[in-house]
Structures are given as structure tokens and as C-alpha cells.
Residue, then its C-alpha position, 0 to 999 in steps of 0.5 A: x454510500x455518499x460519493x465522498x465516503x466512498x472517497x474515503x474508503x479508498x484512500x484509508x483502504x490505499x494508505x493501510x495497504x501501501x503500509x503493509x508490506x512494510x509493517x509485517x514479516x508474514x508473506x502476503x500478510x497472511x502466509x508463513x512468517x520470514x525467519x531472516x526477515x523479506x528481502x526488499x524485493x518481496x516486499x516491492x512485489x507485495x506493494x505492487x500486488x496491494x496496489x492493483x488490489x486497492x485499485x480494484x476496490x476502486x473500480x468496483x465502488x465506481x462501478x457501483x456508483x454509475x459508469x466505468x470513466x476511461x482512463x489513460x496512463x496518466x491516471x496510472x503514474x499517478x496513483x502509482x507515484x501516489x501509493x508508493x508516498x503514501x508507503x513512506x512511514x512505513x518504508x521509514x519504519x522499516x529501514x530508517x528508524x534505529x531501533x535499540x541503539x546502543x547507547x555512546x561510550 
């Protein structure tokens, strides 16, 4: 796999992940599914979880492709700030969109 394929894959892999807790009621997308629907706060959590485990496909293709390079906490800030704006659509299709408005009297 090219280096810049491999870039790829982690971004598509980032943005499905950070979309998912969004998108399903099921809880960690594969578990029972939530009669009343997940609080916020599981579906944070589950963002969470998805975004150390994409983070983790990452450092297994870098460390495929050659050295581990170190990184501080700005890296972390940074692809945090970057996950959570890449959950937007899903954030806005889950909690912004009005779905079966009822129509004007």
C-alpha cells in the first residue's frame, strides 16, 4: 500500500468512525439496540472509543510503513479537534435535522 493510500484509508476509516455513534441506536454499533434511543454521553463515549481505535489503525500502518515517529500532545489536540469536526454531519443528523415536521395551521 502507497503512503498516500494509506493516508486515505485513515481519513475515510476517521470519517465513518466519527459518524457512527451518530448515525445508529445499537450500542457500540454492534450490541443490543437502545429502546429510548442513547443518551448523549454514550454516544460521546462511543466517539471516544472509535477515535483511540482509528487511531490505533494509524499506528499500525506507520508502523508498517517504517519508524514509530513520537508525538506530543499537540498532535492529540489535533486530531481530537479534528475527529470531533469530522462527526459534525452526523451530530447535525441526529440532533438538528427535523424530521416529519408537521405541517403550518
Amino acid at each position: 500500500m502507497t503512503q498516500t493510500a494509506a493516508i486515505w484509508l485513515v481519513i475515510l476509516a476517521a470519517l465513518v468512525a466519527a459518524n457512527l455513534p451518530f448515525i445508529n441506536d445499537r450500542w457500540l454499533v454492534v450490541g443490543a439496540r437502545a429502546h429510548q434511543g442513547k443518551p448523549f454521553f454514550a454516544r460521546a463515549l462511543e466517539l471516544l472509543l472509535l477515535y483511540f481505535l482509528v487511531g490505533a489503525l494509524a499506528l499500525l500502518i506507520e508502523k508498517r510503513a517504517g519508524q514509530i515517529a513520537p508525538q506530543g500532545w499537540e498532535f492529540y489536540a489535533v486530531t481530537g479537534a479534528l475527529f470531533i469536526t469530522l462527526a459534525f454531519p452526523g451530530f447535525v443528523y441526529r440532533y438538528l435535522m427535523h424530521r416529519g415536521r408537521r405541517p403550518a395551521h
